[in-house]
C-alpha positions in Angstrom: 12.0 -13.3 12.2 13.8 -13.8 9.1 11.0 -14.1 6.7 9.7 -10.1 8.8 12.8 -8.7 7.9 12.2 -9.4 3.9 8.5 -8.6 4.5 10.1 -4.9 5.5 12.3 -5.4 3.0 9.7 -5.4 0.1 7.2 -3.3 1.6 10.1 -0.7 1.6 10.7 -1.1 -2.0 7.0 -1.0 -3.1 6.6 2.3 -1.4 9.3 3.7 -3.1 8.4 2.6 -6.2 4.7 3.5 -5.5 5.9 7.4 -4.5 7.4 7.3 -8.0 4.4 6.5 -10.0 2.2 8.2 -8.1 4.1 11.5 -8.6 2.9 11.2 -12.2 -0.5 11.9 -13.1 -3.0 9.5 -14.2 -5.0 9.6 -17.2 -8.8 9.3 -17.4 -10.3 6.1 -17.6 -7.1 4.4 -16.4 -6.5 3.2 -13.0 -2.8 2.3 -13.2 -2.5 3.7 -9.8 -4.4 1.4 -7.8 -2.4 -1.5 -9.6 0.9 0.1 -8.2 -0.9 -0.4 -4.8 -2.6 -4.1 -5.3 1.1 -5.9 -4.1 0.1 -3.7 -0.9 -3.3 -5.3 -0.5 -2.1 -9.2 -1.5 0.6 -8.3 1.6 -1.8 -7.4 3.8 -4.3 -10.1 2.8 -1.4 -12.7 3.9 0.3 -11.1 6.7 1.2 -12.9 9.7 2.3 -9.9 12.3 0.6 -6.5 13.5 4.7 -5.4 12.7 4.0 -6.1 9.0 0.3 -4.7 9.1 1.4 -1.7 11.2 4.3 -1.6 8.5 2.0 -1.7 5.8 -0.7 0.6 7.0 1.7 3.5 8.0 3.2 3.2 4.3 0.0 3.3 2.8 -1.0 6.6 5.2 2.4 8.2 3.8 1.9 7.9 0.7 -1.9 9.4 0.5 -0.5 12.3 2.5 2.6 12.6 0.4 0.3 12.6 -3.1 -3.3 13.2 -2.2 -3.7 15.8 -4.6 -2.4 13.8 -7.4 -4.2 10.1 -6.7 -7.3 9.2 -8.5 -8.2 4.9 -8.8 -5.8 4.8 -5.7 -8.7 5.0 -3.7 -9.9 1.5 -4.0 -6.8 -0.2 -2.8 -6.6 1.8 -0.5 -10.1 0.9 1.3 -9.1 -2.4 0.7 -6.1 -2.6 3.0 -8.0 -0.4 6.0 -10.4 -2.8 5.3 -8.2 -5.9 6.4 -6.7 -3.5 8.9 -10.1 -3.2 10.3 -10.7 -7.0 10.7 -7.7 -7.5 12.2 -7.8 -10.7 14.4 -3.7 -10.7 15.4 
């Protein structure tokens, strides 16, 4: 229970840090914003709970619909976490 409330914890913090990069556009050639998202796919990689997947998932689903007319590389990370969602075996 402990170690789920830190998991929130982060995946709170990443979000918000994610919404701020994402607000500024990316330059060709660059993919800066699907490293602000790779923390995203190493947490959902390791996860141990659907709360934290869910969690995850629903962060990730904000922030396209939040930004999607400013993300670019974002798109790879992205595919890569509904991916694991996908496989899901929780």
């Amino acid at each position: 229970y402990h170690d789920e409330k830190i998991a929130m914890y982060a995946i709170d913090s990443l979000t918000q840090i994610g919404m701020k990069y994402l607000e500024r556009a990316e330059l060709a050639n660059f993919t800066f914003h699907n490293d602000i998202l790779k923390p995203f796919v190493v947490l959902m990689r390791n996860r141990r709970s659907q709360i934290i997947q869910r969690l995850i998932v629903d962060c990730i689903v904000q922030m396209i619909k939040s930004k999607v007319g400013s993300i670019k590389s974002v798109w790879r990370s992205v595919f890569m976490i509904f991916t694991v969602a996908a496989d899901d075996d929780l």
